[in-house]
N, C-alpha and C positions, 0 to 999 in steps of 0.2 A: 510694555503693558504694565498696569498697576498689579499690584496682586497686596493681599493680606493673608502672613502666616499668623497661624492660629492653632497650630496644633506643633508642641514644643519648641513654640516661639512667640514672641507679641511683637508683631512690628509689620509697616505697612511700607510699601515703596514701591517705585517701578525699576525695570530693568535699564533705565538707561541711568538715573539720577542715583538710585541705591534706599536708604533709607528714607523714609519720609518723616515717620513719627516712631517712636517704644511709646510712649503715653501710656502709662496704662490704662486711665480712663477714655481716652478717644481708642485705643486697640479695643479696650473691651466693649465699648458701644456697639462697634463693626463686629465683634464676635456675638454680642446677645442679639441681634439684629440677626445676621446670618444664619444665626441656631431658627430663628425664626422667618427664614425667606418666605417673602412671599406671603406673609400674613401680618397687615398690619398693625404696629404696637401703640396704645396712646403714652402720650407724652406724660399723663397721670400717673400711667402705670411704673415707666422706663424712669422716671424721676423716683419713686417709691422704691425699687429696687438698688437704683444705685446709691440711692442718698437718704436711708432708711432711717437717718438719726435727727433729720433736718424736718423741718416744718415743711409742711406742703409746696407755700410760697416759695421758701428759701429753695428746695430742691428741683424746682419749675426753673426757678432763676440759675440755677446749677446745670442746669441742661441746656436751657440754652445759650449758654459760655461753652459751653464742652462740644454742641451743637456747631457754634460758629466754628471752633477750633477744626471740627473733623471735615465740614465742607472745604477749609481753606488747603487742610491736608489732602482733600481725594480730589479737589480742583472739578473740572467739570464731568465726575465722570457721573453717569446717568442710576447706577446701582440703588443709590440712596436715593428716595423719595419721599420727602418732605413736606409735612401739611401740615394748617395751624394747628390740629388738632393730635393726629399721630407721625410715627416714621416708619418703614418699610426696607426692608432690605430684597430689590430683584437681579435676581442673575444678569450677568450681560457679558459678551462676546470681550470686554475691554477691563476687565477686572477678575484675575482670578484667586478666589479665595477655597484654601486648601480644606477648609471643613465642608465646603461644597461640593467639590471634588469628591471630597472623599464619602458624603450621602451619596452621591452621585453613583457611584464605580458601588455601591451598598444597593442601591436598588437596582442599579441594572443585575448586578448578581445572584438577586433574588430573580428579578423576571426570568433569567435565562433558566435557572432552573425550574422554574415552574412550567417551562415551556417543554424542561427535558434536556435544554441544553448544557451538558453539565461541565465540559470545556469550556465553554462560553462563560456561565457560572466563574469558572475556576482562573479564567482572566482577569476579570472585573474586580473578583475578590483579590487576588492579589492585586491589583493596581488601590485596590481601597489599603490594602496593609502595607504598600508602601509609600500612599498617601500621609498617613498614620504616624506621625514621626516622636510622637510621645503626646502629653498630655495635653488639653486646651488649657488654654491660657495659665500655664507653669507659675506654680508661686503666689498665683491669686487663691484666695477662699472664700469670695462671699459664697453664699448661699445657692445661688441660681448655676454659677460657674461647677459648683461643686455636682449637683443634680447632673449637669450638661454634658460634663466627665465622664462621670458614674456611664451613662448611658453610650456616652461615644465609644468609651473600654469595650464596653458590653457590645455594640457593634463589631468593633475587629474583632474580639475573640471568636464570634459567630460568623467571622468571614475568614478566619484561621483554621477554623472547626470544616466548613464550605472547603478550602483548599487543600486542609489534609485530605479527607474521606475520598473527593474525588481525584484526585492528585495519585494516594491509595491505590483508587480502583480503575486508573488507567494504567499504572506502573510506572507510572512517575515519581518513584520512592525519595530522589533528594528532593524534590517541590514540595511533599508531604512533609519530609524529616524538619525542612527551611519552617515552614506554617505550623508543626508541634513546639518548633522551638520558642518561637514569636510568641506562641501561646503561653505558655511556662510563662515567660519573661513580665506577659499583662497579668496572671494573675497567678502566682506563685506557691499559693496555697491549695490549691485548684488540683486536684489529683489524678483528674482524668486526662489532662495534658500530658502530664508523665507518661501514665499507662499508654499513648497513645504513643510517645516517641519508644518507650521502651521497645514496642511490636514492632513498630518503623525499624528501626535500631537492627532489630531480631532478624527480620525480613531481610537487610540489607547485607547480614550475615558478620556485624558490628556487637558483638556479643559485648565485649569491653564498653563499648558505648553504652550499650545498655543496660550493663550493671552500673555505672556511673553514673548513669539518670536515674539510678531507683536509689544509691547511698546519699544522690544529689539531694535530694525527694525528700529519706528520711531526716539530711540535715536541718533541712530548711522547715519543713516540718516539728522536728525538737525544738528547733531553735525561736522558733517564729509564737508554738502553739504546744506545747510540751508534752506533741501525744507522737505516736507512731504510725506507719504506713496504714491506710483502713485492708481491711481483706480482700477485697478486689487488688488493691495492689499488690501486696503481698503473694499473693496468687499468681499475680503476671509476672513477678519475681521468679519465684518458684518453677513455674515452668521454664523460664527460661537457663533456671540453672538444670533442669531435668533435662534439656535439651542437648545444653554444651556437656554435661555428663554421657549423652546418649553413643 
C-alpha cells in the first residue's frame, strides 16, 4: 500500500518498494492537500502559497513541475484529483496517509461521546495520539504549515484531555497517567497537564511521582517563563504533601 508520513516525518512510499520521495516540496503538496481532503484547491491559490515570492506565471509554471513530479511519485493511485483548474485530495482504500487517520480516529471520538460512549471515545482517542507522532511536516515554516501545526497540536492535546478524564473515571489510572503525560510533553507550559498527572500520580498512591511533576513543572516553568507554579497548582501541591504528612 502507498501511504504518506506526515506527521514527524516527510516522506511518501509504499510498503513493498520503501521510499518513494523526502521532496519537500512534492511531501508538502500531499500534506496541504490532505489538510484539505476533499475540498478542492485552485491551482491560483496552491501556487500563491507555495511560491509567494514568484510572479503569478512563474509560480503557475512551478506547479506544474512539482505537479508532474508527484503524479510520477504516487503512480496511478486515484487520491489526487486533478483538473485544469484546481487539485483535490480524496481518501481512498489504497493510500494511507497518517494525518487522515489521525482527523479520522479525532472525529470518531468526538461522535462516540456525543453519543455517550465514552470507552468508545477513549479508543479512538488514543489511536489519534498514537497516530500523532510529532509535528507536520518537521522543519518546514512556511506560513500555512505553521497554522496546520498549531491546530493539529491542539487536536491531540483535546484527545489527551478525552483519554485522561475518561480513562480517570473508569479506573483506568495507567491509560490516564500514559495521556497526562503525552500532554505535558505537547504543551509544556500548560499547567493543567501537570495538575492533572500530579492527582493521577496521587491516586496511584505514586506520591514521589507526584512531587516530581510539580518540582518538574516549577523547572520548566522558571526556566522556560521566569515565573512560578500559579495557585491552583500550588494548591494541588499542597495537598498532596498534606496528604503524605497525614
Amino acid at each position: 500500500m502507498l501511504y504518506a508520513s506526515l506527521l514527524g516525518d516527510q516522506v511518501i512510499g509504499d510498503d513493498e518498494s520503501g521510499v518513494r520521495s523526502r521532496s519537500p516540496r512534492t511531501v508538502g503538496l500531499v500534506a496541504y492537500l490532505a489538510a484539505h481532503a476533499g475540498a478542492p484547491q485552485t491551482r491560483q491559490r496552491i501556487a500563491g502559497i507555495f511560491w509567494p515570492d514568484s510572479t503569478d506565471a512563474q509560480a503557475l509554471t512551478n506547479l506544474r513541475r512539482e505537479l508532474h513530479h508527484l503524479r510520477r511519485v504516487l503512480g496511478p493511485e486515484p487520491s489526487l484529483v486533478v483538473t485544469s483548474r484546481d487539485l483535490c485530495w480524496r481518501d481512498s482504500g489504497t493510500c494511507r496517509v497518517d494525518l487522515r487517520v489521525f482527523a479520522a480516529e479525532c472525529e470518531g471520538a468526538r461522535a462516540a461521546l456525543a453519543r455517550g460512549d465514552e470507552e468508545g471515545a477513549a479508543e479512538h482517542a488514543c489511536r489519534a495520539i498514537a497516530e500523532y507522532k510529532g509535528d507536520l511536516l518537521p522543519g518546514v515554516h512556511d506560513d500555512w504549515v505553521l497554522d496546520a501545526r498549531s491546530e493539529l497540536e491542539r487536536r491531540c492535546v483535546e484527545m489527551c484531555d478525552l483519554v485522561a478524564t475518561t480513562s480517570a473515571g473508569t479506573g483506568d489510572l495507567a491509560r490516564a497517567v500514559d495521556a497526562a503525560r503525552r500532554r505535558i510533553r505537547l504543551q509544556p507550559l500548560e499547567e493543567v497537564g501537570y495538575r492533572v498527572l500530579i492527582q493521577l500520580q496521587a491516586e496511584l498512591g505514586d506520591r514521589a511521582g507526584a512531587i516530581s511533576t510539580y518540582h518538574h513543572c516549577a523547572s520548566v516553568l522558571e526556566r522556560e517563563l521566569g515565573v512560578v507554579p500559579d495557585p491552583a497548582t500550588r494548591r494541588a501541591f499542597q495537598r498532596l504533601m498534606a496528604g503524605a504528612g497525614a
